[in-house]
mmCIF file as gemmi writes it, N, C-alpha and C atoms, coordinates in Angstrom:
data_model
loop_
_atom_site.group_PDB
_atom_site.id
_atom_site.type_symbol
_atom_site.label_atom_id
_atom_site.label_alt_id
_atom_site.label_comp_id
_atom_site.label_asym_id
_atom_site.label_entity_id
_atom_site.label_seq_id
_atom_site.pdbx_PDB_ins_code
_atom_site.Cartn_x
_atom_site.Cartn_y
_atom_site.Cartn_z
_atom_site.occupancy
_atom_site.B_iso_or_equiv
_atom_site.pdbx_formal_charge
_atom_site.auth_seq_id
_atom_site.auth_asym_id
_atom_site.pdbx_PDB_model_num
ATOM 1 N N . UNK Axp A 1 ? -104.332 -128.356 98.543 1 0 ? 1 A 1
ATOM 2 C CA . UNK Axp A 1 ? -103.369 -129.037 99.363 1 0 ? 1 A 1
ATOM 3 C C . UNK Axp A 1 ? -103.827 -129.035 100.823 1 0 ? 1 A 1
ATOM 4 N N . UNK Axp A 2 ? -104.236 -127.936 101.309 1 0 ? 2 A 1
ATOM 5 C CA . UNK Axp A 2 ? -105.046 -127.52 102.749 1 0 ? 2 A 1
ATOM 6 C C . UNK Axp A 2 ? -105.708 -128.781 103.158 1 0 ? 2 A 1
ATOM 7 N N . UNK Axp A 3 ? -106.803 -128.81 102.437 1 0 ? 3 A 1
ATOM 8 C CA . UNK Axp A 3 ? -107.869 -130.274 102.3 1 0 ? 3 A 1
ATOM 9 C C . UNK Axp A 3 ? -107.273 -131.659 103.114 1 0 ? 3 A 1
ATOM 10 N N . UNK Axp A 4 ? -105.787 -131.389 101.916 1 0 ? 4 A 1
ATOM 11 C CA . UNK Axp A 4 ? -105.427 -133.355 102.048 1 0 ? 4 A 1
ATOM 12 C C . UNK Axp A 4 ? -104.577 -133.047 103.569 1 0 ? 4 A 1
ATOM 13 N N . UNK Axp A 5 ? -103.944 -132.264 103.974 1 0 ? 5 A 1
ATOM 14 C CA . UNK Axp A 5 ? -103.4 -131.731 105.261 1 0 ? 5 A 1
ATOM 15 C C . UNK Axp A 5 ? -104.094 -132.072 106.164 1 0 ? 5 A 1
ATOM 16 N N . UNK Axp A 6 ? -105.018 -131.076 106.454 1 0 ? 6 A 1
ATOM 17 C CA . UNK Axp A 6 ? -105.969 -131.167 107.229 1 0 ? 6 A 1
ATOM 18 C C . UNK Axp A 6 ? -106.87 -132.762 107.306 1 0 ? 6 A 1
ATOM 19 N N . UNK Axp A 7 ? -107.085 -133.416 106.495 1 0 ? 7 A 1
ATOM 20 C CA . UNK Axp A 7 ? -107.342 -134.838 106.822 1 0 ? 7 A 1
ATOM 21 C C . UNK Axp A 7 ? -106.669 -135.501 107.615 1 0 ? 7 A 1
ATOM 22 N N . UNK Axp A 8 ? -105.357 -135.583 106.868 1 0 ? 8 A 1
ATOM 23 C CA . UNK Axp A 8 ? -104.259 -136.153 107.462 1 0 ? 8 A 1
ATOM 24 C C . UNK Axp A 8 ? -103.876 -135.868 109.526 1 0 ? 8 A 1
ATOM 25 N N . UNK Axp A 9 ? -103.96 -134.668 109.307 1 0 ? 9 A 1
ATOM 26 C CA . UNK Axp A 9 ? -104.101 -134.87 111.234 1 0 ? 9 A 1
ATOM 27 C C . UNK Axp A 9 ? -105.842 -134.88 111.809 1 0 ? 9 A 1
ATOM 28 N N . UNK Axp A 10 ? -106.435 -134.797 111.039 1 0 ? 10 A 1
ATOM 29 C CA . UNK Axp A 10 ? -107.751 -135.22 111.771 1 0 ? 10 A 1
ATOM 30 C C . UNK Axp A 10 ? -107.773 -136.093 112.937 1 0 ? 10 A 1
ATOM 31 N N . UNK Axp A 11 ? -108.248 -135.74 114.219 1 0 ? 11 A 1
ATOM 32 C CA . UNK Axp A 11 ? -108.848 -136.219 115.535 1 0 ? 11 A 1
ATOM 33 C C . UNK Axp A 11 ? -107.178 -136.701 115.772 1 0 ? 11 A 1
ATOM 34 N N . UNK Axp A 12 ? -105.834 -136.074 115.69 1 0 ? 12 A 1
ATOM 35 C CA . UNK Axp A 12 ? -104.842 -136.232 116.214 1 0 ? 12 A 1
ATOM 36 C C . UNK Axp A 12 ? -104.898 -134.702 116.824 1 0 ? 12 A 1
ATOM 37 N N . UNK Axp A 13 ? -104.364 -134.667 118.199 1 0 ? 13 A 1
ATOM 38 C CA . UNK Axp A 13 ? -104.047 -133.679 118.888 1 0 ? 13 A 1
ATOM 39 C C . UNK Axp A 13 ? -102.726 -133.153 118.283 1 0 ? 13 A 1
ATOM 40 N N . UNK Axp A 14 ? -102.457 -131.652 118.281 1 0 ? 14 A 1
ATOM 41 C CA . UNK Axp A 14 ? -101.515 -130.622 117.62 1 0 ? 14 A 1
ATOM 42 C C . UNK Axp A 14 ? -100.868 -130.152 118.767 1 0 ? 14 A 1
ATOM 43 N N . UNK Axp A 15 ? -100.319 -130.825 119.788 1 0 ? 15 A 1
ATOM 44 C CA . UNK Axp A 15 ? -100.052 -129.865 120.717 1 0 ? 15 A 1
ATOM 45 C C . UNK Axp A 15 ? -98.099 -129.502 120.473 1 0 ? 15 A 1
ATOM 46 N N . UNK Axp A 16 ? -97.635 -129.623 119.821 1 0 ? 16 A 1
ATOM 47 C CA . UNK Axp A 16 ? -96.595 -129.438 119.282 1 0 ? 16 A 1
ATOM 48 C C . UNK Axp A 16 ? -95.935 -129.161 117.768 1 0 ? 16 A 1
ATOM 49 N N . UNK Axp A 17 ? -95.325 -127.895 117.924 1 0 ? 17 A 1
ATOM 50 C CA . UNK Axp A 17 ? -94.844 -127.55 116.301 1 0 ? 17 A 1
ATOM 51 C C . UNK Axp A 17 ? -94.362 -128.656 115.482 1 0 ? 17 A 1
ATOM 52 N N . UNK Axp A 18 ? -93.67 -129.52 116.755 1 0 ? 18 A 1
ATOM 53 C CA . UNK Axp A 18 ? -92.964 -130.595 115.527 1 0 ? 18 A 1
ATOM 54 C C . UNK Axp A 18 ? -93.876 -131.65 115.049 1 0 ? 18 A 1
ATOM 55 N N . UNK Axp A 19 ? -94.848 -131.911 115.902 1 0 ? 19 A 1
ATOM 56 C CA . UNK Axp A 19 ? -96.029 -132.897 115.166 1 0 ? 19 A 1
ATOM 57 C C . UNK Axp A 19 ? -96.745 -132.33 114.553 1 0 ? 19 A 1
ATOM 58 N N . UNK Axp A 20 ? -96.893 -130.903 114.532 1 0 ? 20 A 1
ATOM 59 C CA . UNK Axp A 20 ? -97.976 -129.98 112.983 1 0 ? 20 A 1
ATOM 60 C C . UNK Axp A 20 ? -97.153 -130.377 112.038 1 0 ? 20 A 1
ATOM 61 N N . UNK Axp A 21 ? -95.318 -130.042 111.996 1 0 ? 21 A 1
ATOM 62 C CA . UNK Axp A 21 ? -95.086 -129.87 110.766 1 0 ? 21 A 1
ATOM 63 C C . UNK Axp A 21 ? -94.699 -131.807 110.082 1 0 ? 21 A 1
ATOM 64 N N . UNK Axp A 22 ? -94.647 -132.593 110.898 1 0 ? 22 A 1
ATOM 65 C CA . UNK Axp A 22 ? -94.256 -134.231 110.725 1 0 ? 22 A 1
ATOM 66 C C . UNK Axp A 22 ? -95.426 -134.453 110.079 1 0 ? 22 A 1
ATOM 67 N N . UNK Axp A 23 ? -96.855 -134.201 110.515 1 0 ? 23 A 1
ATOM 68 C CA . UNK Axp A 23 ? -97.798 -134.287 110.106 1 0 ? 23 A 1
ATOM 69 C C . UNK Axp A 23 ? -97.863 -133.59 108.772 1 0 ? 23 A 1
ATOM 70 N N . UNK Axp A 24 ? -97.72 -132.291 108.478 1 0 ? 24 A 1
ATOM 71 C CA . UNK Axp A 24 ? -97.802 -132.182 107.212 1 0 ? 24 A 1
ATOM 72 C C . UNK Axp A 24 ? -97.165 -132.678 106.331 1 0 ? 24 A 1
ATOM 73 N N . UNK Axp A 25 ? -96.055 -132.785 106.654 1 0 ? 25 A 1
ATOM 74 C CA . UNK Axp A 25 ? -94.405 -133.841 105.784 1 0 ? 25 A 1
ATOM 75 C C . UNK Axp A 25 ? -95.032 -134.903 105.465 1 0 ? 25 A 1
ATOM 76 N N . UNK Axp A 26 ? -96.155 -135.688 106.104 1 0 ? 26 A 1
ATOM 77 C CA . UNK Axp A 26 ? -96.285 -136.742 105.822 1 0 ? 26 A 1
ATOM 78 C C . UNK Axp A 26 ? -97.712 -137.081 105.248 1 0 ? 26 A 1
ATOM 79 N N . UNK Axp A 27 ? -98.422 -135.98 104.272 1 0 ? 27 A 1
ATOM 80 C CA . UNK Axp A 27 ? -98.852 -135.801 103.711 1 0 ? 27 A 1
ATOM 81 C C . UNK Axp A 27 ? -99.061 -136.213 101.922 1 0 ? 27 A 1
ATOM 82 N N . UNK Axp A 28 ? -99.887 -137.271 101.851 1 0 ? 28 A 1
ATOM 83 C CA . UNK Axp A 28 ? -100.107 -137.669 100.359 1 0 ? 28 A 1
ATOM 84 C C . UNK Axp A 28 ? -101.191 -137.988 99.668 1 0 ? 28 A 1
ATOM 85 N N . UNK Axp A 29 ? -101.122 -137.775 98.548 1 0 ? 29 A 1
ATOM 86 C CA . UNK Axp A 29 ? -102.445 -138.094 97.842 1 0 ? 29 A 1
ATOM 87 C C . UNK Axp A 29 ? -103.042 -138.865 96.903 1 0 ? 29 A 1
ATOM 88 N N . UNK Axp A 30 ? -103.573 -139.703 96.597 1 0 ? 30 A 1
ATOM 89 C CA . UNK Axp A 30 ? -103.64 -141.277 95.729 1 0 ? 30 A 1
ATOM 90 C C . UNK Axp A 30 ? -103.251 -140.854 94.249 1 0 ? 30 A 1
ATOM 91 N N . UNK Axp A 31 ? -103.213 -139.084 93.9 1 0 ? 31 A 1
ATOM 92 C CA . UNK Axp A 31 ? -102.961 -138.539 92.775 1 0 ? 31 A 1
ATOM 93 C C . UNK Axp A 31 ? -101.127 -138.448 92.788 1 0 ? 31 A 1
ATOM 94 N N . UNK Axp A 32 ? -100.531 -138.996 93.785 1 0 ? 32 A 1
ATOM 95 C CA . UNK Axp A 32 ? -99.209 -138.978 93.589 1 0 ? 32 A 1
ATOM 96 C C . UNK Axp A 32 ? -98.697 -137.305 94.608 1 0 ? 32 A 1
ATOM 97 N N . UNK Axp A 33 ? -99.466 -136.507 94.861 1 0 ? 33 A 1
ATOM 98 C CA . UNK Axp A 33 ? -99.048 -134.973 95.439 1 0 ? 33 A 1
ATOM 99 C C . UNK Axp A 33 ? -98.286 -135.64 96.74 1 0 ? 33 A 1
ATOM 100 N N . UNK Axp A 34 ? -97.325 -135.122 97.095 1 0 ? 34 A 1
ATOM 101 C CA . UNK Axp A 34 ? -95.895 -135.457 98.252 1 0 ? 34 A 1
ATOM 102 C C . UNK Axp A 34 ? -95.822 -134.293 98.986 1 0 ? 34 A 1
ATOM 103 N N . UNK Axp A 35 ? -95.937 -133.508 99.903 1 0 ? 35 A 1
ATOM 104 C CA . UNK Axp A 35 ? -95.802 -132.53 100.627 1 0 ? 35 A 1
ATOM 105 C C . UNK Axp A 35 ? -94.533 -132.953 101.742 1 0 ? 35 A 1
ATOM 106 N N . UNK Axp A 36 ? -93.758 -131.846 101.416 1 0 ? 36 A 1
ATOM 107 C CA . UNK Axp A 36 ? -92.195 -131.83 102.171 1 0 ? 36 A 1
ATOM 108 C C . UNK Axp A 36 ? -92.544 -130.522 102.949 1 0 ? 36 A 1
ATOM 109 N N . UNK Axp A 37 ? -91.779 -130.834 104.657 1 0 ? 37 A 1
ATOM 110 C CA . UNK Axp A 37 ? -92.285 -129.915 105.706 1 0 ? 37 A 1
ATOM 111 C C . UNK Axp A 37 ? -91.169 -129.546 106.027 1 0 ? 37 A 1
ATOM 112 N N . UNK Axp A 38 ? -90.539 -128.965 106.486 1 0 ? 38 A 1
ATOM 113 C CA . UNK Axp A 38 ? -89.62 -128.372 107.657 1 0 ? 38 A 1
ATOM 114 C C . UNK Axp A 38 ? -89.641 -127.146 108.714 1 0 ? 38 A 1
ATOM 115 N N . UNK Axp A 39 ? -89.284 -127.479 109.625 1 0 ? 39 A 1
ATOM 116 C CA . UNK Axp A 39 ? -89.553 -126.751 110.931 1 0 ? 39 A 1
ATOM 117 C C . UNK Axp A 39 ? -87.592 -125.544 110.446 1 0 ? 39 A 1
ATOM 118 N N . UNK Axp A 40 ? -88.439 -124.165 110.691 1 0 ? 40 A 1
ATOM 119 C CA . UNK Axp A 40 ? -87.414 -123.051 110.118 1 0 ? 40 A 1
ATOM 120 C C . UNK Axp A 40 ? -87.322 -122.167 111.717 1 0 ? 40 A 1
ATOM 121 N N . UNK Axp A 41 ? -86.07 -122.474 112.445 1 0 ? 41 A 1
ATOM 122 C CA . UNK Axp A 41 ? -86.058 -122.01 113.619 1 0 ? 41 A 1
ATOM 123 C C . UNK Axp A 41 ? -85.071 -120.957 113.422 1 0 ? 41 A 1
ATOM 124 N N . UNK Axp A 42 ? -85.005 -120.149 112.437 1 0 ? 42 A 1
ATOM 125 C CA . UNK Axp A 42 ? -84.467 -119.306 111.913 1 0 ? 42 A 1
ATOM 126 C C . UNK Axp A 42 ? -85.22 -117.808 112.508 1 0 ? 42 A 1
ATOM 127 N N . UNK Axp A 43 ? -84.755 -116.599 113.408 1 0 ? 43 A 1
ATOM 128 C CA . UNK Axp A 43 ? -85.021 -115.532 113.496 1 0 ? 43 A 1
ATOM 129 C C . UNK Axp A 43 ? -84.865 -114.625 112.335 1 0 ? 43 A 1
ATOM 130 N N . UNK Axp A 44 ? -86.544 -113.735 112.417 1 0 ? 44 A 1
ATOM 131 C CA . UNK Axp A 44 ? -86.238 -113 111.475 1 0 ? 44 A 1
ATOM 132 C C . UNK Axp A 44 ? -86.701 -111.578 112.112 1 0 ? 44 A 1
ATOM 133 N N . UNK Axp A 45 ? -85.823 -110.824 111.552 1 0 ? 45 A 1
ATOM 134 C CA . UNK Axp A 45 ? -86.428 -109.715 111.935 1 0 ? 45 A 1
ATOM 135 C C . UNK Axp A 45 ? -87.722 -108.5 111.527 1 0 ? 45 A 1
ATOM 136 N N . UNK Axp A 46 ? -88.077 -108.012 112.876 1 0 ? 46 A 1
ATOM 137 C CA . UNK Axp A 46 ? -89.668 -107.782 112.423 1 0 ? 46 A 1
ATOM 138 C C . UNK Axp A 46 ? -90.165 -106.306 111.987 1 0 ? 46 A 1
ATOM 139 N N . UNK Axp A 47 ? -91.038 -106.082 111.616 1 0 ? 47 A 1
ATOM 140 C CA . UNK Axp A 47 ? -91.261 -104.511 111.271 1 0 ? 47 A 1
ATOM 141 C C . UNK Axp A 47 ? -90.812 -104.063 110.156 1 0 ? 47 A 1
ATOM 142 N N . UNK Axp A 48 ? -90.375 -105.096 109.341 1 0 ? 48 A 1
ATOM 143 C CA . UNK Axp A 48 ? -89.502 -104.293 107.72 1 0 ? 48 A 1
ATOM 144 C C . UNK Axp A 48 ? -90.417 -103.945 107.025 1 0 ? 48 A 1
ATOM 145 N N . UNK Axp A 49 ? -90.516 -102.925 106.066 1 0 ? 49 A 1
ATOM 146 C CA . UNK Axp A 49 ? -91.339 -102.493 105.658 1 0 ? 49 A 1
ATOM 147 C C . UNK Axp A 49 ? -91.047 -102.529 103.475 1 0 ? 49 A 1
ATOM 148 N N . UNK Axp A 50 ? -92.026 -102.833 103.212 1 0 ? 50 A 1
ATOM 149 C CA . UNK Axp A 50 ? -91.659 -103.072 101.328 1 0 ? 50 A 1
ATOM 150 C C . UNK Axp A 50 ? -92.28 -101.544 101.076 1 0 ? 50 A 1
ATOM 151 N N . UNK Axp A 51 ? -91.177 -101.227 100.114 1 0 ? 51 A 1
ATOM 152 C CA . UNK Axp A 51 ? -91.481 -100.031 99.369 1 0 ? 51 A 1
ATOM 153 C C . UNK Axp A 51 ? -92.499 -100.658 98.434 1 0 ? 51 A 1
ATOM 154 N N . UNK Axp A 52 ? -93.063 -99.208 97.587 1 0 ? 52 A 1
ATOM 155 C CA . UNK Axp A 52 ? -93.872 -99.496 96.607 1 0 ? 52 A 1
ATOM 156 C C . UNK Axp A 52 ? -92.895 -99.828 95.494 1 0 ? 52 A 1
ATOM 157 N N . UNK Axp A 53 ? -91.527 -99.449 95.131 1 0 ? 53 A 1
ATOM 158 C CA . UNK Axp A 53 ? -90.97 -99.755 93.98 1 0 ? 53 A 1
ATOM 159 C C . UNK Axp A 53 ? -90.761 -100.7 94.664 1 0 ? 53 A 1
ATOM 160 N N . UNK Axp A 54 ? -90.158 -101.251 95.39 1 0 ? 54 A 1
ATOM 161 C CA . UNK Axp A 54 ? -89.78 -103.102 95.733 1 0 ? 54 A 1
ATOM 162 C C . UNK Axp A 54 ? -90.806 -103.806 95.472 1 0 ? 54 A 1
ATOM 163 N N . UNK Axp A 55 ? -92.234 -103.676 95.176 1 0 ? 55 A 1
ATOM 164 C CA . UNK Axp A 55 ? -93.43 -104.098 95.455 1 0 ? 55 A 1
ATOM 165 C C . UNK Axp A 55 ? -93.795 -104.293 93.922 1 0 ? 55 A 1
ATOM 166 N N . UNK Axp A 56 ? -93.187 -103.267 93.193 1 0 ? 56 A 1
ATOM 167 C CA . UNK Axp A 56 ? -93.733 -103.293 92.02 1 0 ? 56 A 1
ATOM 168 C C . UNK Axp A 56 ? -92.269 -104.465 91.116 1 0 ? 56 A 1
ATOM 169 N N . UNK Axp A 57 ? -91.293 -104.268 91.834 1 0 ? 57 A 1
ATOM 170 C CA . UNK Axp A 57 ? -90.415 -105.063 91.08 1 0 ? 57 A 1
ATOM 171 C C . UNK Axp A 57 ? -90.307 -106.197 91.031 1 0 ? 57 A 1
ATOM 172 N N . UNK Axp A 58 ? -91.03 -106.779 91.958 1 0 ? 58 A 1
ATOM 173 C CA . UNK Axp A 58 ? -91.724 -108.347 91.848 1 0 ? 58 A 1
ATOM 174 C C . UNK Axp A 58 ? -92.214 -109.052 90.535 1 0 ? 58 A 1
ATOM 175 N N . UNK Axp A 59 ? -91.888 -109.646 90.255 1 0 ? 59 A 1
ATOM 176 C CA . UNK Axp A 59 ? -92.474 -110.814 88.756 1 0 ? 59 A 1
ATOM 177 C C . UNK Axp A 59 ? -93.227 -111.489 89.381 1 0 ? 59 A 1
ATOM 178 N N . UNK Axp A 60 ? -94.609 -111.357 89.478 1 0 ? 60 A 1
ATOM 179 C CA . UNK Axp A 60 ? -95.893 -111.962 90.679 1 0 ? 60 A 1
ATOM 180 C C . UNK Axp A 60 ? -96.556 -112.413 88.862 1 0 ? 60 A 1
ATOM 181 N N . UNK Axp A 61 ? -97.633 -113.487 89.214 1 0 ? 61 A 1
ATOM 182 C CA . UNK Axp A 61 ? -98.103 -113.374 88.07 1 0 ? 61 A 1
ATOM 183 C C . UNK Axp A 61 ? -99.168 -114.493 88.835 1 0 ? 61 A 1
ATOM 184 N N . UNK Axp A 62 ? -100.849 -114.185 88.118 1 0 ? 62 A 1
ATOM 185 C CA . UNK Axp A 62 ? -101.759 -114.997 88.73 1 0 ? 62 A 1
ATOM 186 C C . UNK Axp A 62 ? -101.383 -116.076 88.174 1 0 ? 62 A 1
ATOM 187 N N . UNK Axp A 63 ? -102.284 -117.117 88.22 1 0 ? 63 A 1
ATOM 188 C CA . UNK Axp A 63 ? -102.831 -118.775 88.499 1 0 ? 63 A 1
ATOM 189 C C . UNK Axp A 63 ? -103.726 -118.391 86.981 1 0 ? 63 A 1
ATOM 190 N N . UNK Axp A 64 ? -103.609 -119.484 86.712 1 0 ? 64 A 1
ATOM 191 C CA . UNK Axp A 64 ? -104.732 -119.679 85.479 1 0 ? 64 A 1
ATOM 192 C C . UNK Axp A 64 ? -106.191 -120.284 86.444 1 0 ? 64 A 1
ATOM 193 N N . UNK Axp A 65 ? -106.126 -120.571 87.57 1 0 ? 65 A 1
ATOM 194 C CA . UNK Axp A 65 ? -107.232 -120.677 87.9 1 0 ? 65 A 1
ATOM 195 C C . UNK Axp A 65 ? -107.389 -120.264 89.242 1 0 ? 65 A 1
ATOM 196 N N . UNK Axp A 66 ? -108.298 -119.069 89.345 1 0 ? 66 A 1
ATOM 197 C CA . UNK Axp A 66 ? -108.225 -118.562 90.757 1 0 ? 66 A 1
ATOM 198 C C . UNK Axp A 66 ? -107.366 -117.476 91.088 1 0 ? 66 A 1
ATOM 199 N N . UNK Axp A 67 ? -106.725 -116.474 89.94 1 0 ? 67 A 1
ATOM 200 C CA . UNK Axp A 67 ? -105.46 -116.139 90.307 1 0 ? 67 A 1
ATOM 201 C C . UNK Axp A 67 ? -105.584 -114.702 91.055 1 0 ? 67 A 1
ATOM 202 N N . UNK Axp A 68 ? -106.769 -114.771 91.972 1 0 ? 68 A 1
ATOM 203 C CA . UNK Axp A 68 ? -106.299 -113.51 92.86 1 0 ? 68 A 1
ATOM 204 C C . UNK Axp A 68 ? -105.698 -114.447 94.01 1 0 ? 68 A 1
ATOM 205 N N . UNK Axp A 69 ? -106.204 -115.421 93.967 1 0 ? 69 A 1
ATOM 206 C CA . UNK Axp A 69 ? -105.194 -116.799 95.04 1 0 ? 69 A 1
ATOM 207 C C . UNK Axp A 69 ? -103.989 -117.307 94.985 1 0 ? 69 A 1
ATOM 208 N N . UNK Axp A 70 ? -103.913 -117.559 93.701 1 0 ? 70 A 1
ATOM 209 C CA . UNK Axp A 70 ? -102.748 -118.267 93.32 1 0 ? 70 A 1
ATOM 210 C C . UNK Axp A 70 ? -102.2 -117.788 92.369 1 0 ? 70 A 1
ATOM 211 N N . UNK Axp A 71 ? -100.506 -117.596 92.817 1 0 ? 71 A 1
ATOM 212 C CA . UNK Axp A 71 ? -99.801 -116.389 91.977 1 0 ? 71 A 1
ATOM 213 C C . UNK Axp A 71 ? -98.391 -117.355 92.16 1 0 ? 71 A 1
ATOM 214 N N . UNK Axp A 72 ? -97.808 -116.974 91.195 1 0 ? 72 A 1
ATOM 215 C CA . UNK Axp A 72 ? -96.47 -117.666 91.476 1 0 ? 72 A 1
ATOM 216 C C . UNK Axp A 72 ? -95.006 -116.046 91.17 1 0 ? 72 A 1
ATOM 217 N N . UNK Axp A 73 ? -94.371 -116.434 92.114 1 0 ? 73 A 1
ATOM 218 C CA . UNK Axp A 73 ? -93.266 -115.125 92.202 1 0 ? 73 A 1
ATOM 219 C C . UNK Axp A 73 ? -91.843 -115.657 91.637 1 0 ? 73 A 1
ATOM 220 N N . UNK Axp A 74 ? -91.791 -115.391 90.526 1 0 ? 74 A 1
ATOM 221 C CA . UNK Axp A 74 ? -90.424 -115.946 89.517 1 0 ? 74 A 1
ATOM 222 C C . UNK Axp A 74 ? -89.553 -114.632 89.705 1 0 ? 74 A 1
ATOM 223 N N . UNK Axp A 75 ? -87.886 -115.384 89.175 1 0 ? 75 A 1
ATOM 224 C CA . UNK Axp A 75 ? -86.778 -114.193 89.107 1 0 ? 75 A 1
ATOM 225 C C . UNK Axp A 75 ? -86.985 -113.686 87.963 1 0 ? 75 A 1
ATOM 226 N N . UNK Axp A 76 ? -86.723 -111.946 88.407 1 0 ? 76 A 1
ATOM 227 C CA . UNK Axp A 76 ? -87.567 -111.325 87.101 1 0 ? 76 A 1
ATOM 228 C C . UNK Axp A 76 ? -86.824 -111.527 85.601 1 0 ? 76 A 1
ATOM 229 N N . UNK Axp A 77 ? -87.211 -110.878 84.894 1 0 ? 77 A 1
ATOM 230 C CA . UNK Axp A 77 ? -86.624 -111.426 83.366 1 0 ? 77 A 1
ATOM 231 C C . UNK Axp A 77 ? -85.408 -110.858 83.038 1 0 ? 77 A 1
């Protein structure tokens, strides 16, 4: 997805969050892929820390291809 992104603002200047993320929103690919953006001006707070049991209670599961990359995080069973 990076790839078709990154084309997409090629030799356009980034000097604003809202034209990174318009730019990615408006992101497509002749294979039909649609990329939806939104700007999250939502505070979060910083320094939280994950236990190892919170860590382990995750339903993480690799990618059939690549999957120390690509993992998808489902509600557990």
């Amino acid at each position: 997805m990076f790839c078709h992104i990154t084309q997409n603002w090629r030799g356009r200047p980034l000097e604003t969050v809202e034209t990174v993320v318009n730019l990615i929103g408006a992101t497509t690919t002749a294979a039909g892929l649609k990329i939806r953006a939104g700007l999250d001006r939502n505070r979060y707070p910083k320094g939280l820390r994950v236990t190892d049991d919170e860590m382990e209670a995750l339903n993480v599961r690799a990618g059939r291809a690549r999957g120390q990359w690509n993992y998808r995080i489902t509600p557990s069973d």
